[in-house]
Backbone bond lengths (Angstrom), bond angles and torsions (degrees), N, CA, C in turn:
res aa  C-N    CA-C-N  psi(-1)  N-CA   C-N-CA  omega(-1)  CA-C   N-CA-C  phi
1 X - - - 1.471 - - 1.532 109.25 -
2 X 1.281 106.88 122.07 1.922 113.13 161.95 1.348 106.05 -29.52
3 X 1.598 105.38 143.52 1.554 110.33 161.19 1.642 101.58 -99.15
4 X 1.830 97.31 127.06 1.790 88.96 -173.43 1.587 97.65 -67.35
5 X 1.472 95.33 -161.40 1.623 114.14 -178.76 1.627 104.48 -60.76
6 X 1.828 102.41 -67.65 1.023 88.57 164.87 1.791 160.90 -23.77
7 X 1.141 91.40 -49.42 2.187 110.40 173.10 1.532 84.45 -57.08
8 X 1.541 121.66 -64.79 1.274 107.73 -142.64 1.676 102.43 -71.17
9 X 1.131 102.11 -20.76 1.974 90.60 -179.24 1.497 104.81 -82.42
10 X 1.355 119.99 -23.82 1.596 124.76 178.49 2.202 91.50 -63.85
11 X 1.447 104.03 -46.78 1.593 95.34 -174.68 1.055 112.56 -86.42
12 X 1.691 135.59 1.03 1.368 128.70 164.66 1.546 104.76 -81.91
13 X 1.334 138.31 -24.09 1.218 137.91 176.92 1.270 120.03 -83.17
14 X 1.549 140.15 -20.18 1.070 128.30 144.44 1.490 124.57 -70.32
15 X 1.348 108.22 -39.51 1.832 103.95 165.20 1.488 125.10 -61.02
16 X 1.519 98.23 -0.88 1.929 105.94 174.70 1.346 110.47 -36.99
17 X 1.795 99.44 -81.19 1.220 120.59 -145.70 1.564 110.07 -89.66
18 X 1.425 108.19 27.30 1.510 123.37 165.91 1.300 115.76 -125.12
19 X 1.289 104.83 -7.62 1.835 106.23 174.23 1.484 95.45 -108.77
20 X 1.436 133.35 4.20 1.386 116.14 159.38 0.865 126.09 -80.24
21 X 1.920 103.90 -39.21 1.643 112.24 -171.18 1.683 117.71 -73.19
22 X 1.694 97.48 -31.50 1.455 103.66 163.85 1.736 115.22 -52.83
23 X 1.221 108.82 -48.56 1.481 113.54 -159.90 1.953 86.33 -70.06
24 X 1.108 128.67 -60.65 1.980 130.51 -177.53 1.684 101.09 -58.20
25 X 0.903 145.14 -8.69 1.496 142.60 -175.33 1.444 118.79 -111.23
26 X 1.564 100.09 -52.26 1.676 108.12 -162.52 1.898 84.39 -113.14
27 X 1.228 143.27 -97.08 1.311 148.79 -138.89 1.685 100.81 -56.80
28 X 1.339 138.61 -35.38 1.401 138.46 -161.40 1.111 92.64 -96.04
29 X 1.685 146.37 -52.52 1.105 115.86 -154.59 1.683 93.68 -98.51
30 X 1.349 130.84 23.25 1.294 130.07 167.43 1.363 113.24 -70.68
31 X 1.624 89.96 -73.48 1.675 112.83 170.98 1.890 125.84 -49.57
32 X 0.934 105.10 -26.23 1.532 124.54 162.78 1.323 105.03 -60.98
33 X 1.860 116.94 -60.20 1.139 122.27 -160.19 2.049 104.99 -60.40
34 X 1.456 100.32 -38.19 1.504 113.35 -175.20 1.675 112.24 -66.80
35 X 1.427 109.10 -37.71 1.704 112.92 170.04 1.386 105.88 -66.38
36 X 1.337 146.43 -35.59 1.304 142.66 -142.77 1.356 93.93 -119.20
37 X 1.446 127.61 6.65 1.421 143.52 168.24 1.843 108.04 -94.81
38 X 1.394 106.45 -30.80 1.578 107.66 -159.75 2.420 88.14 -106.50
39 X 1.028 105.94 11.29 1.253 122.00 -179.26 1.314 126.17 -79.33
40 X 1.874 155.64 158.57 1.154 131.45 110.45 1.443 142.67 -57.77
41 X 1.237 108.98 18.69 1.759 106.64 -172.13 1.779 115.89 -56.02
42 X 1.189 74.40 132.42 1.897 74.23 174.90 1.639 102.24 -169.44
43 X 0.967 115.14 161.40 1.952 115.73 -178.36 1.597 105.78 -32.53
44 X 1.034 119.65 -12.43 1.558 110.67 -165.57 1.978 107.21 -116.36
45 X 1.507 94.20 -16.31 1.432 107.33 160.89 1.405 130.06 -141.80
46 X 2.016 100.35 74.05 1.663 104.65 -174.99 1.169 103.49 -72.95
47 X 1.814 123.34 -40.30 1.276 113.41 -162.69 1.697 124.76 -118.89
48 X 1.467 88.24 -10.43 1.564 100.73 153.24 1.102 156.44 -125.80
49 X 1.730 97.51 47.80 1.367 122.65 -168.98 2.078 116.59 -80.54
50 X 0.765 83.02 148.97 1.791 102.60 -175.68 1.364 116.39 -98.98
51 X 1.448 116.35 162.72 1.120 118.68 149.11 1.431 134.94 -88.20
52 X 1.027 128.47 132.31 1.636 132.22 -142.99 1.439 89.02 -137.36
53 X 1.459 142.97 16.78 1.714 124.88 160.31 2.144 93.36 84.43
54 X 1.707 80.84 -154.93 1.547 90.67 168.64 1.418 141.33 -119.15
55 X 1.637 87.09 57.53 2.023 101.99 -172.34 1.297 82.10 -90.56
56 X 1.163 155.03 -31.68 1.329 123.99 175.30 1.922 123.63 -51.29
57 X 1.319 88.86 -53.95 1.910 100.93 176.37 1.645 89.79 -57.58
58 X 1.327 146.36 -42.71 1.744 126.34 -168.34 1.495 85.57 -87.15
59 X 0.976 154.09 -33.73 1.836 129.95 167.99 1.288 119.74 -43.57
60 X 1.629 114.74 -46.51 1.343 120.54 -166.47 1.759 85.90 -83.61
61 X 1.142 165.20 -89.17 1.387 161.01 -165.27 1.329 99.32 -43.03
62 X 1.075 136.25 -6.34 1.461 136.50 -163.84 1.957 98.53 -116.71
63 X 0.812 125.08 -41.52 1.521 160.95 164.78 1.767 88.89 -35.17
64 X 2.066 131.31 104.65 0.579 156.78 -177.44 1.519 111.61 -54.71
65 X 1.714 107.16 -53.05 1.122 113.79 178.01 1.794 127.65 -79.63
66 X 1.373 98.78 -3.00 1.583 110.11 -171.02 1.793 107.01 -62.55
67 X 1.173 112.99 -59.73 1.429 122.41 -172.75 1.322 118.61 -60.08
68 X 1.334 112.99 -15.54 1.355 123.53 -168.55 1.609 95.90 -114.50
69 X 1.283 139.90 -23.40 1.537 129.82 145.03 1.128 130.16 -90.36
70 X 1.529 132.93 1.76 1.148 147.00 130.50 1.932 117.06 -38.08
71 X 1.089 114.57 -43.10 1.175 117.86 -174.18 1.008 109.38 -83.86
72 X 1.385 126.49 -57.71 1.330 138.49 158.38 1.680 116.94 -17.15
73 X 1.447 113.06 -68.59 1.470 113.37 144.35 1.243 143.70 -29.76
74 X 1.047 116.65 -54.23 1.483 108.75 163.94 1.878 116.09 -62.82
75 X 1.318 99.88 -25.91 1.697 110.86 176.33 1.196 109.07 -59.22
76 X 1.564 105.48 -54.58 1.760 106.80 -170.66 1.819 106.64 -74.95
77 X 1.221 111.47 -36.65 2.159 111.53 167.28 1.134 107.09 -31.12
78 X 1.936 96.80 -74.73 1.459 110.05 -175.89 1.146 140.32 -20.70
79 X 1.458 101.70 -78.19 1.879 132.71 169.52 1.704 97.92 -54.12
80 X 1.066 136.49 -75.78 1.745 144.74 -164.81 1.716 93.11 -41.09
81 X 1.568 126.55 -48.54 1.585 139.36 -145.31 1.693 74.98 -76.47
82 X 1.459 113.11 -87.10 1.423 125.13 -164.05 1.312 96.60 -14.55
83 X 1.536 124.39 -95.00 1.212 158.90 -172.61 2.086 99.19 -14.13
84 X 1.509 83.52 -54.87 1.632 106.48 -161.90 1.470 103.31 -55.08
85 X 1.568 118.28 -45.17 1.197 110.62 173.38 1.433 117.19 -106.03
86 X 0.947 133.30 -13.80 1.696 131.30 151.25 1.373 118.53 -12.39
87 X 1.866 101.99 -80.26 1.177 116.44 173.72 1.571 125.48 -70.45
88 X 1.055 107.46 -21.18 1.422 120.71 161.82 1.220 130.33 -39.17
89 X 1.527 107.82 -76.81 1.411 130.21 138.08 1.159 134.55 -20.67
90 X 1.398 106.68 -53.01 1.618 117.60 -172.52 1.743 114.36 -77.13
91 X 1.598 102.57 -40.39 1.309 108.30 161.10 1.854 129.43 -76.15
92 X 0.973 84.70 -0.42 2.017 92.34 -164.13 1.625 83.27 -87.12
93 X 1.720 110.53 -42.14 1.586 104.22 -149.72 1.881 102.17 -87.59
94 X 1.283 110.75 -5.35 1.965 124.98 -175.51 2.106 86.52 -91.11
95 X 1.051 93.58 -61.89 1.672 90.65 -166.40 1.773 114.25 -52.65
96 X 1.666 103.50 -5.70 1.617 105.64 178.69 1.267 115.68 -101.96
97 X 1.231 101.61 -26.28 1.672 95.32 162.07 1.411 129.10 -62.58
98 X 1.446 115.26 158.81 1.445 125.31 -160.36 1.450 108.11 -81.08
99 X 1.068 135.87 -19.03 1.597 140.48 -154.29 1.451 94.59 -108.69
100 X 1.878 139.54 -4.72 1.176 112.93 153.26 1.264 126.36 -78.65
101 X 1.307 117.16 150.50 1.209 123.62 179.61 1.302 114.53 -95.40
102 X 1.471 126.55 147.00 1.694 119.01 179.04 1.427 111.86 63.27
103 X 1.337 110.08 40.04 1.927 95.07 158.87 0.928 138.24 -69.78
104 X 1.694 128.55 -35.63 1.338 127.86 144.31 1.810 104.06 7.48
105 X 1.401 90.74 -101.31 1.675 122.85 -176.06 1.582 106.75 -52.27
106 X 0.971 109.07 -44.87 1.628 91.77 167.31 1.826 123.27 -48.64
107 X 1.995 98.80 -66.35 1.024 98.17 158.71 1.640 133.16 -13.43
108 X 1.495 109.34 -92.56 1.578 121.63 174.18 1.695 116.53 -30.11
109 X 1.718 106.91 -57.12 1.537 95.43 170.35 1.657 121.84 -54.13
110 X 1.249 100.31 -38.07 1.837 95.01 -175.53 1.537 111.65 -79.74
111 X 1.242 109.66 -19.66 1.847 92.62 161.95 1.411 127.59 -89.20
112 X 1.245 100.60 -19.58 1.697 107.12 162.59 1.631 110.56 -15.12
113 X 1.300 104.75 -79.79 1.713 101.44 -162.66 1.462 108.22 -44.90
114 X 1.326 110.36 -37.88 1.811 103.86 174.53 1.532 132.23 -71.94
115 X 1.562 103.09 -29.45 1.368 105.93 -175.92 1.691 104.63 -100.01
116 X 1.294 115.33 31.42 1.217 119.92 150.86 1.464 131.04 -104.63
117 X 1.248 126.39 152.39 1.673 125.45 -162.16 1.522 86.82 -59.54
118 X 1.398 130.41 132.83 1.203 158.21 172.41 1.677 94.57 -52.95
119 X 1.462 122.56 -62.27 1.435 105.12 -166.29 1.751 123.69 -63.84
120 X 1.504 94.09 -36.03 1.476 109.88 -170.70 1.930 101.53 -57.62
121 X 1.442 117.68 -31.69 1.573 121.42 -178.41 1.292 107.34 -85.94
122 X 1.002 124.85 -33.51 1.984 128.54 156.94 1.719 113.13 -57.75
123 X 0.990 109.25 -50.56 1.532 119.56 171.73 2.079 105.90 -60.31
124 X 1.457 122.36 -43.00 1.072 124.25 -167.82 1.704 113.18 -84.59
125 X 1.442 123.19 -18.09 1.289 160.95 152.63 1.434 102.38 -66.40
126 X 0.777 135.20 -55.79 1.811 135.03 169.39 1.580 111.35 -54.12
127 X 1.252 105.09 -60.42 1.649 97.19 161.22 1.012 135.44 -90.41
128 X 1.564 123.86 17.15 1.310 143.03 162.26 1.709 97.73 -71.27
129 X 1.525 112.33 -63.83 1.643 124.44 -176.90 1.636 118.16 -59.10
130 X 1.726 110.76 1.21 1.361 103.45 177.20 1.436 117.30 -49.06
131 X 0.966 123.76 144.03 1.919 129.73 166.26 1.519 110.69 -54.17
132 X 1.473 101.62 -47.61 1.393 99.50 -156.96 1.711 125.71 -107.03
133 X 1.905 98.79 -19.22 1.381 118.29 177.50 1.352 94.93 -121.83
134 X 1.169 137.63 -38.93 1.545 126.42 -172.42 1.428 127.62 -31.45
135 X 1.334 122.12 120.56 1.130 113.98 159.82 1.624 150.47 -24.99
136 X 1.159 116.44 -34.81 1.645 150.79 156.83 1.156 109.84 -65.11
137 X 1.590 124.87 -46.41 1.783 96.99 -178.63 2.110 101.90 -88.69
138 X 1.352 89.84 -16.95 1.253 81.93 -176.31 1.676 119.80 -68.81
139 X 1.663 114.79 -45.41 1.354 93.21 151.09 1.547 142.26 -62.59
140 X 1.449 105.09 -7.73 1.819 98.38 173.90 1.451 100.24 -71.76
141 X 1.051 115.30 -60.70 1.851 129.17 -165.86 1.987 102.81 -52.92
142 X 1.244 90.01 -71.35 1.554 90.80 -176.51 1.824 130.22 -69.44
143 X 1.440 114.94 -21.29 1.378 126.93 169.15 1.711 118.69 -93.77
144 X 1.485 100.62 -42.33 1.755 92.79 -170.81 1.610 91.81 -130.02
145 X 1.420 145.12 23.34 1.095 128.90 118.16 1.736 101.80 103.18
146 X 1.459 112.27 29.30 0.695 124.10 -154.77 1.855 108.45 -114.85
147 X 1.273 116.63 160.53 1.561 108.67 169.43 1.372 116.61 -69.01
148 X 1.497 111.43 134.59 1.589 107.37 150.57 1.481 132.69 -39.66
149 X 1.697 126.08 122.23 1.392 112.18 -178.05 1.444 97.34 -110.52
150 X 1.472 91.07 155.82 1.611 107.49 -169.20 1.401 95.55 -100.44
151 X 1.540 112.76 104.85 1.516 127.72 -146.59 1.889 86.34 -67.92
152 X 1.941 89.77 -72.22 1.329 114.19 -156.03 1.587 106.33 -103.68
153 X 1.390 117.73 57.32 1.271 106.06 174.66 1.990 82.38 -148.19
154 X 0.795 138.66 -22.99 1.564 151.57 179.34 1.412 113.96 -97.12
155 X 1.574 121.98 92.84 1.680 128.50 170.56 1.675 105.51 -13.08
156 X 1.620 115.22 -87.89 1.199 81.55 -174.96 1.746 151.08 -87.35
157 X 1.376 101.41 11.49 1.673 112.94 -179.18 1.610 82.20 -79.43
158 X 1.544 132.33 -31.03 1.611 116.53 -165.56 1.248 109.30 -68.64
159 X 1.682 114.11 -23.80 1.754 113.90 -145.58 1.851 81.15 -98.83
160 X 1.543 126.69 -35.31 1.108 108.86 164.65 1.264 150.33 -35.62
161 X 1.722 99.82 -54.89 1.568 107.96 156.78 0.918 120.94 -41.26
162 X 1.183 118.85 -80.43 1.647 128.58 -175.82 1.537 96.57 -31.35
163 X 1.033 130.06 -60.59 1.650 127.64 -170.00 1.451 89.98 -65.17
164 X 1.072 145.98 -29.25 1.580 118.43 -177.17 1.682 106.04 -90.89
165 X 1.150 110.88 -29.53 1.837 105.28 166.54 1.033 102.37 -56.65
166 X 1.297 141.22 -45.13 1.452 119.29 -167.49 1.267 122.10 -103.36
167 X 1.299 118.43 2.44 1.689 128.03 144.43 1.336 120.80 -62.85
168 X 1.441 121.03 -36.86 1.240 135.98 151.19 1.566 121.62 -37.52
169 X 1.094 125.05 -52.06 1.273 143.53 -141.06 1.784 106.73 -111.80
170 X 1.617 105.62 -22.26 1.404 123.00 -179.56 1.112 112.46 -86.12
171 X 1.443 121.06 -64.36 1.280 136.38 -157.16 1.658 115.19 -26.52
172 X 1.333 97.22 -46.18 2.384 120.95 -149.28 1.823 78.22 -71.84
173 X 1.551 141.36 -43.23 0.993 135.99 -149.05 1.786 106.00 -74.39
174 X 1.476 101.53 -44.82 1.772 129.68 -178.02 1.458 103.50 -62.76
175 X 1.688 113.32 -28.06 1.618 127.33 -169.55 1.440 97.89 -60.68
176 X 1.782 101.60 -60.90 1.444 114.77 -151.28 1.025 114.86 -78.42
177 X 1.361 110.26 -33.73 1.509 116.72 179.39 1.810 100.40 -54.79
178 X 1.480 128.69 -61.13 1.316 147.69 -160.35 1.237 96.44 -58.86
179 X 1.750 129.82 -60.43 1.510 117.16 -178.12 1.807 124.92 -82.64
180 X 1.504 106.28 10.26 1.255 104.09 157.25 1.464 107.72 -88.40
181 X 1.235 121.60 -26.24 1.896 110.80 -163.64 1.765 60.98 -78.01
182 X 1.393 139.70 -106.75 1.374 137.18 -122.22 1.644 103.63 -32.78
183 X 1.082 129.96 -55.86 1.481 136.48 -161.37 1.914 98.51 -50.19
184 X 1.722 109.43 -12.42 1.650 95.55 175.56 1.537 105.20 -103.54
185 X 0.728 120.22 2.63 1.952 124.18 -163.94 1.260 106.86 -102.92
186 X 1.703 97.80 99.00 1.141 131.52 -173.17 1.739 112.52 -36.67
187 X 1.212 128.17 134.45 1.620 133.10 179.45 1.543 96.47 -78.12
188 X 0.865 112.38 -21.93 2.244 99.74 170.83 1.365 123.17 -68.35
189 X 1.409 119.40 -33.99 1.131 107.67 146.02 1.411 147.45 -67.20
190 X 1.279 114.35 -17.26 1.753 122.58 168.17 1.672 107.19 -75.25
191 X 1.728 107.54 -36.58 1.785 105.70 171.11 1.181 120.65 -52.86
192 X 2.322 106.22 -48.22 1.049 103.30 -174.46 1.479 118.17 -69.95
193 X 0.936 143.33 -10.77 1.810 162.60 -149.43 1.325 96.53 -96.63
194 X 1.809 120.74 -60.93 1.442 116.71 172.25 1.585 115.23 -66.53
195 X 1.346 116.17 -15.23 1.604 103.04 -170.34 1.631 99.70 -76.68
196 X 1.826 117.74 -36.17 1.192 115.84 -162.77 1.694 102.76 -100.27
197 X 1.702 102.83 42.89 2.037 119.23 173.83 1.325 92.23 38.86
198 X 2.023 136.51 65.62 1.067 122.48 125.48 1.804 125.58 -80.52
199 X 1.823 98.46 125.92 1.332 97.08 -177.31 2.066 107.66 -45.67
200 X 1.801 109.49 179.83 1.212 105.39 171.56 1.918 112.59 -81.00
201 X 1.206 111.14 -22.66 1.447 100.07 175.09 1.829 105.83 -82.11
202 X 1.351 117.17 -21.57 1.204 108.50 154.25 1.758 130.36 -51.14
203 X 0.865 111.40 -61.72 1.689 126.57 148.46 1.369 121.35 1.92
204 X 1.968 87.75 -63.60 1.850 100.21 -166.46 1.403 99.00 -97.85
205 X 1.308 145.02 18.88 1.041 144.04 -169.28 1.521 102.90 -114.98
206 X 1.555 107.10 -64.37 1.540 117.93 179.81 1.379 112.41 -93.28
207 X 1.578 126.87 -2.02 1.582 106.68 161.15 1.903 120.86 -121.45
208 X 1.768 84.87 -38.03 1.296 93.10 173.40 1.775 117.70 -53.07
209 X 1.240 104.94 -78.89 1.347 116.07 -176.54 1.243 97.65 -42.79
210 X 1.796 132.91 -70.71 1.979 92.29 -162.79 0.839 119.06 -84.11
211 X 1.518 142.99 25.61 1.945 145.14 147.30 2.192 90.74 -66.60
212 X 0.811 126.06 -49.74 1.510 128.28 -164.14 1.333 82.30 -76.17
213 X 1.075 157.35 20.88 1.841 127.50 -177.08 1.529 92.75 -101.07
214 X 0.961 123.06 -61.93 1.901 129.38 173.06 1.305 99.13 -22.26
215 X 1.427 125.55 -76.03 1.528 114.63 -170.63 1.301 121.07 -85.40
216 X 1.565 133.44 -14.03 1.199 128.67 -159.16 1.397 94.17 -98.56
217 X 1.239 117.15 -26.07 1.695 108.80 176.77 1.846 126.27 -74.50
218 X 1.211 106.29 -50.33 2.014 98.53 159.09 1.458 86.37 -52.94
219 X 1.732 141.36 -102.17 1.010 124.20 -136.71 1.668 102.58 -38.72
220 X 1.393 126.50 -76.83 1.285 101.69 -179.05 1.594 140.51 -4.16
221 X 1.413 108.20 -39.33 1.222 104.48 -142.77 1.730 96.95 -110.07
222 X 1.695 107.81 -21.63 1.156 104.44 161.60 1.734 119.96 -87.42
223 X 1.239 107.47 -1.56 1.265 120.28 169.85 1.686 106.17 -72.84
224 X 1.163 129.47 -12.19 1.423 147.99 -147.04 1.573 79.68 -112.29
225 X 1.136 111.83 -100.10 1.281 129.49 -176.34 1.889 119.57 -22.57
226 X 1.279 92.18 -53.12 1.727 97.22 169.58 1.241 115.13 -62.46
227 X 1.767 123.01 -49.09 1.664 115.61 -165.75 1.259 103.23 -73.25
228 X 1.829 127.79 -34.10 1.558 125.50 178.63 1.639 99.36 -51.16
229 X 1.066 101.48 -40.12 1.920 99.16 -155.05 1.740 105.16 -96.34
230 X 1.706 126.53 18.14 1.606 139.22 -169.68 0.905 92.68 -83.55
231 X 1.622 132.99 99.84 1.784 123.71 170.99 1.671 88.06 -100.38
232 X 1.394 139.79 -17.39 1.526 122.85 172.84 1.617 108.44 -77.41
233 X 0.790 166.84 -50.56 1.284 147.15 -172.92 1.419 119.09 -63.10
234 X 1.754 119.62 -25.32 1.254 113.53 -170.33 1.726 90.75 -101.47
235 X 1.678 93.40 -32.42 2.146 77.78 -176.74 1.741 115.78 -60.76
236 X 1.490 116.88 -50.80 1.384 143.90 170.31 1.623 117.54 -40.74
237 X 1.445 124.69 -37.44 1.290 134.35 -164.21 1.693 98.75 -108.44
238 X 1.288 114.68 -58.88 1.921 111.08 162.78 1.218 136.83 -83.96
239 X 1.302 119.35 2.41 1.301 128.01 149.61 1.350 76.13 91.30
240 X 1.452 140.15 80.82 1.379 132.56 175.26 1.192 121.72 61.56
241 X 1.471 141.88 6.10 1.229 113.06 -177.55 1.655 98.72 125.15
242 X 1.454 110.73 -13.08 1.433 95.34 -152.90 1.722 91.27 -84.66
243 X 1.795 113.33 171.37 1.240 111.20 9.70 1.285 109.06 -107.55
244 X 1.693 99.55 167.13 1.650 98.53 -175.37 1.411 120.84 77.21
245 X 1.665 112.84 -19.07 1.821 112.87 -167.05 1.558 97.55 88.37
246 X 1.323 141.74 27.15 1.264 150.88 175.64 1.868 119.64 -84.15
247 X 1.389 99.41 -12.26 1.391 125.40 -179.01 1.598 105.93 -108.93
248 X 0.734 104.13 23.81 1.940 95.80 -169.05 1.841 99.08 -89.18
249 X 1.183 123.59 143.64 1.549 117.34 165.99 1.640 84.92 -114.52
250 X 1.535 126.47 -157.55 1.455 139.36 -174.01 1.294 106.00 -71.63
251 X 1.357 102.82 -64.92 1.441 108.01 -167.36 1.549 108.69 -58.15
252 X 1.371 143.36 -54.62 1.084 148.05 162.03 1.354 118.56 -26.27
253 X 1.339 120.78 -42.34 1.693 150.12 -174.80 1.608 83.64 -59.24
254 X 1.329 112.04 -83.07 1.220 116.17 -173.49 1.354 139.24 -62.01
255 X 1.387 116.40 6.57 1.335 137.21 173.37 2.089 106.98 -95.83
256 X 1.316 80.53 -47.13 1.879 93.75 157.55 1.692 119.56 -49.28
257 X 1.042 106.76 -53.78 1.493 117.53 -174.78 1.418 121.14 -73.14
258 X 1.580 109.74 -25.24 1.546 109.12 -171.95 1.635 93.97 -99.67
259 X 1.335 134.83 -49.03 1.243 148.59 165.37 1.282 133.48 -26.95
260 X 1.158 101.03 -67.62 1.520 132.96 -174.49 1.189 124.45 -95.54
261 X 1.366 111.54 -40.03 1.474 111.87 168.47 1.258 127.21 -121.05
262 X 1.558 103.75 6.76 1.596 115.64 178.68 1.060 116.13 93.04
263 X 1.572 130.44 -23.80 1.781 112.58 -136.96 1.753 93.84 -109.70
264 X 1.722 88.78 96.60 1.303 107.67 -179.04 1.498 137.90 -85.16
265 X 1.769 103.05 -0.34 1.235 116.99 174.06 1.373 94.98 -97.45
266 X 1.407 129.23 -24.89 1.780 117.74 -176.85 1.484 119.51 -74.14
267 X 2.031 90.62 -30.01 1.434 101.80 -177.45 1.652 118.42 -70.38
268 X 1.299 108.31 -14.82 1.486 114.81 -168.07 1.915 88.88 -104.98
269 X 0.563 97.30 22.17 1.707 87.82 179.39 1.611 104.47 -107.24
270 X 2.016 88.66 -46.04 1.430 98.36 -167.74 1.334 105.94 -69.13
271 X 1.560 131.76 -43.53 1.606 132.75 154.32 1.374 112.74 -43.69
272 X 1.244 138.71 -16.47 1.484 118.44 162.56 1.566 102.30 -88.23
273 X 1.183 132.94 -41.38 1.624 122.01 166.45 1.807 108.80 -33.37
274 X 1.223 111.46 -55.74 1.426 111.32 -176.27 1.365 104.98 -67.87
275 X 0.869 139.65 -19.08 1.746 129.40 -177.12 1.292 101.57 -72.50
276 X 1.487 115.88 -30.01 1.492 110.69 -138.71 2.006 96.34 -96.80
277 X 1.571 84.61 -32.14 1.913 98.76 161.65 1.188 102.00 -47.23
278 X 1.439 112.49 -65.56 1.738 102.04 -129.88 1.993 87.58 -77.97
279 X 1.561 106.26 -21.50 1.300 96.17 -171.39 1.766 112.34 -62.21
280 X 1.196 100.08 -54.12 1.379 111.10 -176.78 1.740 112.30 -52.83
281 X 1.470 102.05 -39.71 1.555 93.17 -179.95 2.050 101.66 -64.49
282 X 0.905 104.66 -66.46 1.502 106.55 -169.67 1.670 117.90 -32.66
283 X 1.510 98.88 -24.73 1.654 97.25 -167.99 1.204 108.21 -88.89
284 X 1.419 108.01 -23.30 1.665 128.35 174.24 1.442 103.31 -62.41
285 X 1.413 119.90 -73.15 1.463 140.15 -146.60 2.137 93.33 -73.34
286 X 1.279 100.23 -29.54 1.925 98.75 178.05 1.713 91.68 -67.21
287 X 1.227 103.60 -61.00 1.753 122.45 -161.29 1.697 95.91 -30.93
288 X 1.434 107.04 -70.92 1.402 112.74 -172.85 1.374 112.16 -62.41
289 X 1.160 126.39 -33.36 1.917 130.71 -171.36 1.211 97.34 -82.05
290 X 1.687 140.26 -6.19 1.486 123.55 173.13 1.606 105.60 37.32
291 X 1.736 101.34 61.24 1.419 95.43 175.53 1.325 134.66 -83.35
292 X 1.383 111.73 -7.39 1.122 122.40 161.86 1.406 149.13 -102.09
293 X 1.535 88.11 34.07 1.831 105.29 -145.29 1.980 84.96 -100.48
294 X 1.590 112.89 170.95 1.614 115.53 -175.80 1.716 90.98 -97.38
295 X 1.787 96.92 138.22 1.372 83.67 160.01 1.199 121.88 -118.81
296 X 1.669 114.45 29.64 1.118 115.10 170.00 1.825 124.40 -106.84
């Protein structure tokens, strides 16, 4: 049946007051962000800054340190993503079987690290990585006999941490997502799998895994999107970046630049570089994962 005139002005008036807040939240301070990208603003031009084209975008590609924390970034995505759904997975698919005991309580402990304020577990991880009181060197040294590592004073033992806070901090999200798809995946197929002698890693290969592709892939991918764009775990755990600025991922880079040193037309340039990543990766990384395809 046609929608008369009416419906549609009854459905243009509830879609009002969500295409405004979208347009004051998400579209203005985008487009802002893109003018104040094609700009000189910087401490020396808050109020009489210009438009200058796109020598800002050849500063940031021009910018010594970019390529070399660019990479770095994709290092820390990479490694955090793997990890994120590994254990995710690995725990989502133990906590569904019948022979644990206490899932309830299992459950709750393993989401803990997530459903806690993100800074306060970056902050507790910071003094976990102390050298000298930390918990961590103290069990290497005093249990397995090992040297003290100088977590956060050494580029890469610093950039490690940070990658283990936020493996920490990921995992409970990769969990939940994984044991809600399992809780729909029908037990006739695991009967039928054993009737026709599929081993159990056969099982998780050819039934488990493609029932999980539907949900584990958006989560993936916003799992992607969040760790590229985590300036609290790496700002919170290295004290900015330190040492040296050896901890920096993009987003962090660019919190440096608008902050700290003012230069707010470079900084908005370098945040449109990252949009244009994370956009392009995502459209790529859906394209190939056919995430929305049936796999039944």
């Amino acid at each position: 049946m046609a929608a008369t005139k009416k419906d549609r002005l009854f459905l243009m008036a509830l879609l009002a007051p969500t295409i405004l807040i979208m347009l004051v939240v998400v579209a203005y301070p985008f487009f802002e962000n893109v003018r104040i990208s094609l700009s000189n603003m910087n401490i020396y031009h808050i109020r009489d800054w210009e438009v200058i084209g796109f020598q800002q975008y050849a500063a940031v590609f021009a910018e010594p340190r970019f390529w070399n924390i660019l990479m770095k970034t994709f290092l820390w995505t990479g490694v955090n993503i793997v990890f994120h759904v590994t254990l995710g997975v690995f725990l989502a698919v133990i906590l569904h079987q019948n022979f644990v005991v206490g899932k309830p309580a299992w459950r709750i402990l393993l989401i803990l690290p997530w459903a806690l304020p993100q800074y306060i577990t970056a902050l507790t991880w910071r003094g976990m990585f102390n050298y000298e009181y930390g918990a961590i060197n103290r069990v290497l040294t005093r249990y397995l006999n090992l040297p003290a590592v100088e977590w956060l004073t050494s580029p890469f033992e610093a950039f490690l941490a940070v990658i283990l806070t936020n493996i920490w901090l990921g995992f409970p999200f990769m969990m939940v997502v994984a044991l809600g798809a399992l809780q729909s995946v029908p037990s006739e197929l695991y009967e039928a799998a054993e009737v026709d002698g599929a081993s159990k890693w056969s099982q998780f290969w050819n039934v488990t895994v493609p029932l999980l592709k539907p949900a584990m892939i958006p989560a993936i991918t916003l799992g992607m999107i969040w760790t590229f764009n985590n300036i609290n775990v790496v700002w919170l755990v290295s004290n900015g970046g330190e040492p040296n600025d050896q901890t920096h991922i993009l987003v962090s880079f660019v919190y440096e630049a608008a902050f700290s040193m003012y230069r707010f037309g470079w900084a908005a340039a370098l945040s449109m570089v990252i949009f244009v990543i994370l956009f392009t990766f995502t459209q790529i990384f859906l394209n190939r994962t056919k995430a929305t395809e049936s796999v039944y």
